[in-house]
C-alpha positions in Angstrom: 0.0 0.0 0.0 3.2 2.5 0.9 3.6 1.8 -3.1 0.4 3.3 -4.3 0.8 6.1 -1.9 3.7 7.0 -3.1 3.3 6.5 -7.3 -0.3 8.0 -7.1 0.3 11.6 -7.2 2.9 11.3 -9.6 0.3 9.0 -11.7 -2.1 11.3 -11.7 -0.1 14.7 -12.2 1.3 12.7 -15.5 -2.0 11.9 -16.6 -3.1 15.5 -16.3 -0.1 16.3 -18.3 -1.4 14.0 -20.8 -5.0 15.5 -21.1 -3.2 19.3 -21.1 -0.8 17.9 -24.1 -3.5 16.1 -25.9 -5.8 19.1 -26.1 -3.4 21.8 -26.8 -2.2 19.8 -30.1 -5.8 18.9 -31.0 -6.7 22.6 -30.5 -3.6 23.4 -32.7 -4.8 20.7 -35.5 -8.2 22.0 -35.6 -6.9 25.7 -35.8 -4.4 24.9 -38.8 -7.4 23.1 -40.4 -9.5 26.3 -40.0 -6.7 28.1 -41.4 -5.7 26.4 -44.5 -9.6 26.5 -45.2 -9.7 30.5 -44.7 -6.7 30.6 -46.7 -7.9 28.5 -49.5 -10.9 30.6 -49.3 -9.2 33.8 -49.8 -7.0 32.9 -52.6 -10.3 31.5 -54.7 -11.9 34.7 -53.9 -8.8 36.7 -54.8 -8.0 34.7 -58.2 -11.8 35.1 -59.2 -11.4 38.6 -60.6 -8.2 37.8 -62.5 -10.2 35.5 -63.9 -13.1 37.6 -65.3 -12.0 40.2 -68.5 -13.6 43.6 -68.1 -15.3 43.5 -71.1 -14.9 47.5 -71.9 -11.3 47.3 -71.2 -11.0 44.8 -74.5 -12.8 47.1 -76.7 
């Protein structure tokens, strides 16, 4: 019993470690994804107008 006394507060300040890690990197994945999307985004709204002539500039 000394054992458990002894290993449990390490146990459980590791596995709170674990839980703190685990959601700051699946915050940070989420975030890139959500990035990369604006991005994307931003670049097919920004290469739209290069893609359309102006009609009475060709004239």
């Amino acid at each position: 019993m000394e054992y458990v006394a002894v290993l449990l507060p390490s146990l459980v300040v590791g596995l709170l470690f674990w839980f703190a890690m685990k959601s700051i990197f699946n915050a940070d994945k989420s975030e890139r994804k959500a990035e990369a999307r604006a991005q994307a985004e931003a670049e097919s709204r920004s290469a739209a107008p290069l893609e359309e002539q102006n009609p009475e500039t060709d004239k």
